[in-house]
C-alpha positions as CSV (number, residue, x, y, z in Angstrom):
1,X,103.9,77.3,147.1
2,X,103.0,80.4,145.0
3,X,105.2,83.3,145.4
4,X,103.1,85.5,147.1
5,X,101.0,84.8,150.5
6,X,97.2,84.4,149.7
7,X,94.8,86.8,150.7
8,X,91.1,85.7,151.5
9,X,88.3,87.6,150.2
10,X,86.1,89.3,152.5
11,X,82.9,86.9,151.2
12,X,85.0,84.7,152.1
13,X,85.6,85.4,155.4
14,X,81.9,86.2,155.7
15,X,81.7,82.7,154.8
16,X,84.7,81.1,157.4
17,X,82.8,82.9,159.9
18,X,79.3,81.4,159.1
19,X,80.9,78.1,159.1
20,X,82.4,78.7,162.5
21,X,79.2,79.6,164.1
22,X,77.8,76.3,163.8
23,X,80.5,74.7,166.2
24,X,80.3,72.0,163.9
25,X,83.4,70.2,162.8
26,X,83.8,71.3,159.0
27,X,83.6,69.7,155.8
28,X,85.5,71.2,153.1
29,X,84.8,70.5,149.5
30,X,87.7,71.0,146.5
31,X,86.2,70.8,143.2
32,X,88.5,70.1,139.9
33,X,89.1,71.2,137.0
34,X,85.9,71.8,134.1
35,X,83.4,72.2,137.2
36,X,82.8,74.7,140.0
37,X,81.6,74.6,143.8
38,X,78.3,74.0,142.9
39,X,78.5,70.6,141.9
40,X,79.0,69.6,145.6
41,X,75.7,71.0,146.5
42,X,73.8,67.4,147.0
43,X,76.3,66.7,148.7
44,X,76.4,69.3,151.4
45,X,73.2,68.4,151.9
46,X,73.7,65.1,152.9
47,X,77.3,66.0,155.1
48,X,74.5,68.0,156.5
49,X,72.6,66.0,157.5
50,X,75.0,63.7,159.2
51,X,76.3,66.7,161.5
52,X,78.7,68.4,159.4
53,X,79.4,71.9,158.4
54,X,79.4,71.7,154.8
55,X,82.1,74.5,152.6
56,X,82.2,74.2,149.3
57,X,85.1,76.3,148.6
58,X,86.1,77.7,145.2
59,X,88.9,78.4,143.6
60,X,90.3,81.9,143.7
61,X,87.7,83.9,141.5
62,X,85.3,81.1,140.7
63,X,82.0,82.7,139.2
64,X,78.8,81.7,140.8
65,X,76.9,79.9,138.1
66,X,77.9,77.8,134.9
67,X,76.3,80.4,132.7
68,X,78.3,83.5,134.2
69,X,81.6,81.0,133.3
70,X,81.1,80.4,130.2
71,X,80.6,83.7,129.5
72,X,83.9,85.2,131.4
73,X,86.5,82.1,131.0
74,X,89.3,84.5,131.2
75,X,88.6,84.4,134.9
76,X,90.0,80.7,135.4
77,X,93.0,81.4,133.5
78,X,97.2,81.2,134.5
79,X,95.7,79.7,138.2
80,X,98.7,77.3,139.2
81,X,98.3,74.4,141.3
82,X,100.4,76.0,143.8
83,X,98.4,79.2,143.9
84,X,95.0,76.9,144.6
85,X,96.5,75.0,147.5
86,X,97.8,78.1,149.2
87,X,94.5,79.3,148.6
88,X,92.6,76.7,150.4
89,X,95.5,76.6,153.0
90,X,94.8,79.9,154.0
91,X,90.8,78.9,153.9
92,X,91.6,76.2,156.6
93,X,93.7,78.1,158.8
94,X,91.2,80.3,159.5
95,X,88.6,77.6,160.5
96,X,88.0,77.1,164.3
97,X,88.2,73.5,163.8
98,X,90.0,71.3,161.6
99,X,88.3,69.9,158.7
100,X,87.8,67.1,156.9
101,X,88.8,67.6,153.2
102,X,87.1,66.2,150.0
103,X,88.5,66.7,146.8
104,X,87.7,65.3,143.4
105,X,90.1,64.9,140.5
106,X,92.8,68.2,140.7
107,X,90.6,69.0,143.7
108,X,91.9,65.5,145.2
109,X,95.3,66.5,144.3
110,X,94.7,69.5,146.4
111,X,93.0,67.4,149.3
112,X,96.2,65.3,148.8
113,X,98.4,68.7,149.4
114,X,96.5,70.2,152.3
115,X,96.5,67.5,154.1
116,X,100.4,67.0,153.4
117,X,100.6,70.0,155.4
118,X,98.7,69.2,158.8
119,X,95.6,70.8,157.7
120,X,93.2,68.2,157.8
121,X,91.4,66.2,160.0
122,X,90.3,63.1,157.7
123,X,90.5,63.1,153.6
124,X,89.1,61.6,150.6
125,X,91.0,62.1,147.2
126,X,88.3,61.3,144.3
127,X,89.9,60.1,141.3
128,X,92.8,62.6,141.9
129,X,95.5,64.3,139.6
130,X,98.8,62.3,140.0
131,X,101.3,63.9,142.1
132,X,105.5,64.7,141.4
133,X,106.4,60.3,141.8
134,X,103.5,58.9,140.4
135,X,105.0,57.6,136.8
136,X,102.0,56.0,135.4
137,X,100.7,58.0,132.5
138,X,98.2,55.8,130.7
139,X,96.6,56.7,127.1
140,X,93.5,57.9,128.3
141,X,94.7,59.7,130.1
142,X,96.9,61.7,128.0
143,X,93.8,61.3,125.5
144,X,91.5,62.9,128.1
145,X,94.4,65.9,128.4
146,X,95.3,66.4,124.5
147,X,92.2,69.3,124.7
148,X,94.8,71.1,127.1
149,X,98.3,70.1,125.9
150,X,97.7,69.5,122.3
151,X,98.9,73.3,122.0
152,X,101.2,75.0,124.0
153,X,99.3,78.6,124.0
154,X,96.9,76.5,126.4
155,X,99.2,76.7,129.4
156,X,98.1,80.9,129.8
157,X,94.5,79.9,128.5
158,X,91.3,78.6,130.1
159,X,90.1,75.7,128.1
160,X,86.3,75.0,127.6
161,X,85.6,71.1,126.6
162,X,83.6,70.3,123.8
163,X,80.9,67.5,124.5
164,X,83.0,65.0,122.3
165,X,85.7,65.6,125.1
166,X,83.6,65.9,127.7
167,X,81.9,62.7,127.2
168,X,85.1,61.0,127.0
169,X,87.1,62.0,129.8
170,X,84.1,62.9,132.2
171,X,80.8,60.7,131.1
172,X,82.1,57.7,129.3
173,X,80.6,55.3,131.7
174,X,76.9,56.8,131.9
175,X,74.2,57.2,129.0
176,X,74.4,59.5,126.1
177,X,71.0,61.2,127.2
178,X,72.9,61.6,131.1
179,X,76.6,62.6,129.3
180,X,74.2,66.0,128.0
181,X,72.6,66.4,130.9
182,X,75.8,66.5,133.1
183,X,77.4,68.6,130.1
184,X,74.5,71.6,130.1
185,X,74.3,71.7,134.0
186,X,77.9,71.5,134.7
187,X,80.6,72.0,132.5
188,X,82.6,75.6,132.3
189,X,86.1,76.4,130.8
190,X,89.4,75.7,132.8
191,X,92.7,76.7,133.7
192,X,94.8,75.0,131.4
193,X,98.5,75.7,133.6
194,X,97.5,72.4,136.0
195,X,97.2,70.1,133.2
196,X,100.7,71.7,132.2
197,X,102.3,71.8,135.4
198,X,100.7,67.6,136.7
199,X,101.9,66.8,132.7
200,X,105.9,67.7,133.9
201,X,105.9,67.4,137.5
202,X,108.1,64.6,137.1
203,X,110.6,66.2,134.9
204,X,110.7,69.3,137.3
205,X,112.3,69.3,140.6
206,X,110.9,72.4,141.9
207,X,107.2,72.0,140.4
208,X,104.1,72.8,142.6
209,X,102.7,69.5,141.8
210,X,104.0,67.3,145.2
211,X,102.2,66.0,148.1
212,X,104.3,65.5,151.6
213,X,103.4,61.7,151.9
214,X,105.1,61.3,154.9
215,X,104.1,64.0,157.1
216,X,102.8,62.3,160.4
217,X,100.6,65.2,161.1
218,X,98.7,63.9,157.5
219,X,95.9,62.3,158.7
220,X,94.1,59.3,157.4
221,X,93.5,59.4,154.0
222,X,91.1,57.3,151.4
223,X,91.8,57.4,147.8
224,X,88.5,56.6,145.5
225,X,88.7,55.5,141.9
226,X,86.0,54.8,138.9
227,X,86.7,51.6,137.8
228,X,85.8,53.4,134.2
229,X,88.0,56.8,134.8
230,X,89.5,57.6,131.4
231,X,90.9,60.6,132.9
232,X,92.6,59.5,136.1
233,X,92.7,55.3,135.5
234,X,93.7,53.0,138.1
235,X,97.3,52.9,137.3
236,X,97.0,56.3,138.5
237,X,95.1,56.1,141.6
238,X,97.5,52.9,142.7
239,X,100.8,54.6,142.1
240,X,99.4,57.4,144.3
241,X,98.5,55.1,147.1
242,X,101.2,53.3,147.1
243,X,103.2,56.3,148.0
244,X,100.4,57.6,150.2
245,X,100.6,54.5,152.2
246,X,104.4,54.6,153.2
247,X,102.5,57.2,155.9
248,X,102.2,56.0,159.7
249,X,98.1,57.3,159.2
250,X,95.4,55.3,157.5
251,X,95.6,55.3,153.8
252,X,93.1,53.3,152.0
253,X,91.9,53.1,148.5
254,X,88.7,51.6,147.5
255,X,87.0,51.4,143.5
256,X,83.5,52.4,142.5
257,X,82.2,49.5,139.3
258,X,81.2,51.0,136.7
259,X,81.9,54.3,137.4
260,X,84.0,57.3,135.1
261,X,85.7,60.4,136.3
262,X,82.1,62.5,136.5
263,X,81.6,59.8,139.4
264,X,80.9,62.6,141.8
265,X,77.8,64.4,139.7
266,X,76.5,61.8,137.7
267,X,73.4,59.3,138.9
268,X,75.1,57.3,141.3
269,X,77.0,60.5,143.5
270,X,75.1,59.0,146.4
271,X,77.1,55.9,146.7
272,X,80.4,57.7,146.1
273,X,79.1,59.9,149.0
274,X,77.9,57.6,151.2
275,X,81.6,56.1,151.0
276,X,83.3,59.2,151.7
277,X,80.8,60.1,154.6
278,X,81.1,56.6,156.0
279,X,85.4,56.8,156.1
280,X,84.9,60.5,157.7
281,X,82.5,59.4,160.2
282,X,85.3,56.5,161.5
283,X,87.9,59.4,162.2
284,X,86.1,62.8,162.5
């Protein structure tokens, strides 16, 4: 928990209430790090189109485009993961109806968190930070996180990737001509204090970085992983489910072939979607 309570914006009230209008149940969307809300915009559209009220939340002072953050990346800086999740906590609670949560790599940390606290309705974690108990720390991932960690001034800093790093923790698993594509249209700088803060949440009893597992009021729960993820491997995503599981909901955890950590914007987003939808669609 951050130390203060989090206030929402009034656009973003403007925004709650819009969603509540519909009298739809709502779908909440939690980007990660190195992207912004925009890059759930296809699939919006398509939660949509099935019925749902589609929110692609940022995080506290998110610019609106890629070009407007790459030219202010002082804005992402010194955000903690605690501050994020009271942020979208305080989103939530002022939704008429509870939500189904989608989050994608720290946003699927996130997902993981709200939902720890009774907030959510259904969830799908996408290739998700680890969480304070998850002990795997494979070497690409620490690889994909040396841009962050490989100086210590980064913990106060937002980090821009360059494509080299880009390629390799996001687009390893798609074409060199797609990896540019996906690096032009979506990339901007990022916080570097989450990186920090997942990197020692095992070493620190009070860090931000922990998920209630066991809360009954969690919800059911599906984990994805790219079978390709440099960023967040396997090891990760199966340490995290194995603690997910020890819930009385439905925790499941299913791999996309093929597929690396940019998974949820690259070419084949439509099957990660459709997998996501489907789960949803059982419980919401």
């Amino acid at each position: 928990m951050s130390a203060q309570p989090h206030q929402v914006s009034p656009a973003m009230v403007e925004q709650i209430d819009q969603v509540n209008a519909t009298g739809r149940v709502p779908v909440v969307f939690i980007h990660g790090l190195w992207l912004l809300p925009s890059s759930w915009d296809r699939w919006a559209a398509v939660f949509e189109e099935a019925g749902y009220a589609a929110f692609t939340v940022g995080w506290p002072d998110d610019p609106e485009t890629v070009g407007e953050a790459n030219a202010h990346p002082e804005v992402f800086a010194r955000k903690t993961v605690g501050q994020v999740a009271d942020h979208y906590a305080a989103v939530i609670g002022r939704l008429e109806k509870k939500p189904a949560v989608i989050g994608h790599s720290f946003g699927g940390l996130i997902a993981q968190m709200v939902a720890g606290r009774g907030l959510s309705a259904a969830s799908v974690a996408i290739d998700a930070a680890p969480f304070r108990g998850v002990l795997p720390l494979p070497i690409s991932a620490l690889r994909s996180a040396r841009p962050v960690l490989g100086n210590p001034a980064n913990l106060h800093r937002a980090v821009p990737l360059t494509y080299e790093q880009f390629r390799f923790a996001f687009a390893n698993a798609v074409s060199e001509e797609d990896a540019k594509d996906l690096y032009e249209t979506f990339a901007v700088p990022a916080s570097g204090t989450p990186i920090f803060q997942a990197a020692t949440a095992n070493l620190n009893p009070w860090t931000e970085v922990k998920v209630d597992s066991k809360n009954p009021a969690r919800g059911p729960l599906l984990i994805i992983t790219g079978e390709k993820d440099n960023t967040v491997p396997r090891a990760i995503a199966d340490a995290s489910y194995k603690k997910q599981r020890r819930n009385e909901g439905v925790t499941e955890l299913t791999e996309m072939p093929n597929r690396g950590h940019a998974l949820t914007i690259d070419n084949g987003w439509p099957e990660v979607a459709d997998t996501a939808l489907t789960f949803i669609e059982r419980f919401v």
